[in-house]
N, C-alpha and C positions, 0 to 999 in steps of 0.2 A: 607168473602173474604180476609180480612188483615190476619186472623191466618193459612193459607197454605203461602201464601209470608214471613211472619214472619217466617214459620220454617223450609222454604226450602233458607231462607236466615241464619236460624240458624245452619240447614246441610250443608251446601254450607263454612261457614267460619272455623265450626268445621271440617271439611274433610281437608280445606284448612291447617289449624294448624298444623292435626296431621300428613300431609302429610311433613311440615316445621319441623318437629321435626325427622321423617324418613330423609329426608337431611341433616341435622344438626346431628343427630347420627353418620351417616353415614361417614360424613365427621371429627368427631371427633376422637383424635385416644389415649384419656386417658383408657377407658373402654372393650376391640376387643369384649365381650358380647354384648354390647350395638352397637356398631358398625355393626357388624353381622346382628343384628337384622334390624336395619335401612338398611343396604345394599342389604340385602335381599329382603326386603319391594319394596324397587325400581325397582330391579331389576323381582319380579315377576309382577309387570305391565308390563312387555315386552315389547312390542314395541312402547306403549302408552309414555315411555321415550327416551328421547331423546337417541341415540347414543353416543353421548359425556359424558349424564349420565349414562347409561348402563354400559361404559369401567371403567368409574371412579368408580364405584359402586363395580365390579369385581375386580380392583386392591387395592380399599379399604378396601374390603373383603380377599382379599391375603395379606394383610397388616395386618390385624389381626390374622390371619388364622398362619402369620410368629410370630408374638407376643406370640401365644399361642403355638407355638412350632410344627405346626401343618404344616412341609416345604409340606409335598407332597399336600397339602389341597392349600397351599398361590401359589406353584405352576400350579396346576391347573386354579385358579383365577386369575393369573396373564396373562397366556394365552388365556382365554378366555378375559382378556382386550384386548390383542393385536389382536385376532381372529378383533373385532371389530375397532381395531383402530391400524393398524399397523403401525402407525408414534407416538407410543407412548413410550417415549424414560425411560421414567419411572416405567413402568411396564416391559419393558427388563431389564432394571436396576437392578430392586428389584426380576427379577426372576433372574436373574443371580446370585444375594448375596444367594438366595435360593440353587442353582446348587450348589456354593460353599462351601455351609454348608451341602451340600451332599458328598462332598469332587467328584462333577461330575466336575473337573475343565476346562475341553473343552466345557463343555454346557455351564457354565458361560461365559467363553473367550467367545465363537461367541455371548451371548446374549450384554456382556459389549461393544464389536465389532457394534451388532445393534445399541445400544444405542447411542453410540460415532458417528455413519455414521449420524442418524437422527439429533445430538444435537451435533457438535464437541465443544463444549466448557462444555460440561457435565463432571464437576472435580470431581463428584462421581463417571462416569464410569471409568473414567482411574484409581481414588484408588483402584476402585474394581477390575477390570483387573490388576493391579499391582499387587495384593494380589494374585491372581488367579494364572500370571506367577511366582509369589514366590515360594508357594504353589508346583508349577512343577519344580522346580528348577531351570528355568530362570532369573535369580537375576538381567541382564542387562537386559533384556526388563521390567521387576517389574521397575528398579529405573526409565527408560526412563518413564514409566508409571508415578509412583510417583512425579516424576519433571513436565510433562504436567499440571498433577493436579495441583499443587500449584503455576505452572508458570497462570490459567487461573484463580486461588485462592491462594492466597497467606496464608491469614488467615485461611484456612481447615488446621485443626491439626493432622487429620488421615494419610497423607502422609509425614509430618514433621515427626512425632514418626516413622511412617515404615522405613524412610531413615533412622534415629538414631537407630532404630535394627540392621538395614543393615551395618551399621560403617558408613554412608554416610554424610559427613558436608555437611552442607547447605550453 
């Protein structure tokens, strides 16, 4: 009788581990292989995770997906974050730096726009949005952008250097 309890408590912890190690991958962002792999993992449990893990898992995954140079791949993972959590001010973010490096610069502006409505004090979206109206040759809404940013951060040095291209003293 003790060796079925002994090894369905020894299944039971081992599942549990290697389930904490899919987590842990996942959330990792040295390796976007290993990442991948763990984000994956969770996410075909489907609905057995949570929601909040499901989105995190997908933007994780477009996170590596942008690592490996793979935009139309991090792009679509990044949407199906928001599909599930549309107050996710981070996964419009990071699809928007996506957009950008597509040189798609009105997809990025309305997603950095998302971002910035759900999280106004979000100093990555307005760098990104500044770059974006750059990029369009907006130069006056880029700086207004860049000064939001460092006015809600001071220390972010991404909008310090943009305004020093621009000629703009700080």
């Amino acid at each position: 009788m003790r060796r079925p309890l002994v090894f369905a408590l020894v299944l039971t912890l081992s599942a549990t581990g290697a389930w904490a190690d899919r987590y842990s991958d996942c959330s990792q962002s040295k390796d976007p292989d290993r990442q991948i792999r763990g984000c994956t993992q969770i996410i075909e449990r489907g609905k057995r995770e949570s929601r909040e893990w499901r989105s995190y898992a997908y933007y994780n995954l477009g996170l590596a997906y942008q690592k490996k140079g793979e935009v139309d791949r991090a792009i679509a993972d990044y949407t199906k974050a928001i599909a599930i959590d549309q107050k996710y001010s981070n996964a419009y973010n990071n699809r928007g730096l996506a957009y950008y490096r597509k040189s798609e610069v009105d997809r990025a502006i309305a997603d950095y726009d998302k971002a910035i409505a759900i999280d106004p004090k979000y100093a990555y979206a307005y760098n990104g949005r500044g770059a974006a109206y750059q990029k369009k040759g907006e130069v006056d809404r880029a700086i207004a952008d860049y000064r939001k940013a460092l006015e809600i951060d001071p220390s972010y040095s991404y909008p310090k250097e943009n305004l020093k291209r621009l000629g703009v003293t700080l």
